[in-house]
N, C-alpha and C positions, 0 to 999 in steps of 0.2 A: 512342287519339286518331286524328281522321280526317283525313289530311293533303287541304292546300285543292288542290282539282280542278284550277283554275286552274294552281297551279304543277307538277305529278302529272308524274312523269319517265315518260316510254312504258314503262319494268317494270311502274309501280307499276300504271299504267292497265291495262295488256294482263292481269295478276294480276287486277285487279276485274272483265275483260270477262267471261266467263263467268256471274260472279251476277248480273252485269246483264244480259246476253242473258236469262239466266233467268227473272229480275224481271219483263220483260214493259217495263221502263225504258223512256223512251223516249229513244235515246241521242244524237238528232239537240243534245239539249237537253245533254249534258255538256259541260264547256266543253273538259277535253283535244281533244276533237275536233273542235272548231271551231275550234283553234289546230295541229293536228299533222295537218297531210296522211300521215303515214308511219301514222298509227292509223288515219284514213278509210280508205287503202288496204287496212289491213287487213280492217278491217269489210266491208268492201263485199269481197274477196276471203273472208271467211267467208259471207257473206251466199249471194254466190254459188256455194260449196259446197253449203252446207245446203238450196238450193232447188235443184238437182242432185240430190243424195241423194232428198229425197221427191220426184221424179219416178221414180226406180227401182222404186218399190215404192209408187206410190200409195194411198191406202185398206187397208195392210197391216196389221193388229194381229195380236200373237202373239195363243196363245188363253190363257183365262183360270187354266189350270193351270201355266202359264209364270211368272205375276205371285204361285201361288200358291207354288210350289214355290222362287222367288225371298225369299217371306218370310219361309216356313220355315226355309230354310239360312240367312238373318240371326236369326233365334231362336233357332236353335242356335249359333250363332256365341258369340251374346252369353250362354249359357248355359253355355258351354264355358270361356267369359273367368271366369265369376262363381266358379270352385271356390276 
């Protein structure tokens, strides 16, 4: 069960923030944070992290045996789990 945004204690919110960043959400539209200045602050404190961060390394991407070598050790992972 989804508890209602409206009433969302800042754990429960700050727990959700992540999938939502991820989601692509748009968070201006959650109601937590139109009623909790202590979560703006945070956002906007992550916000401006993360656009910090990609100025360090603009246009960086590993190369593509990075991504490969990444999904083989999770196939084996999960192959290891299956005996």
């Amino acid at each position: 069960m989804t508890r209602n945004p409206e009433t969302m204690s800042c754990a429960e919110f700050q727990a959700r923030l992540p999938d939502l960043i991820g989601s692509g959400a748009n968070l201006a539209a959650e109601p937590h944070l139109r009623s909790c200045g202590l979560c703006r602050d945070l956002l906007a404190d992550l916000e401006a992290i993360a656009q910090a961060a990609r100025t360090l390394f603009p246009g960086v991407e590993p190369p593509e045996e990075v991504w490969d070598n990444i999904e083989s050790a999770i196939k084996k992972k999960r192959g290891e789990g299956d005996g």
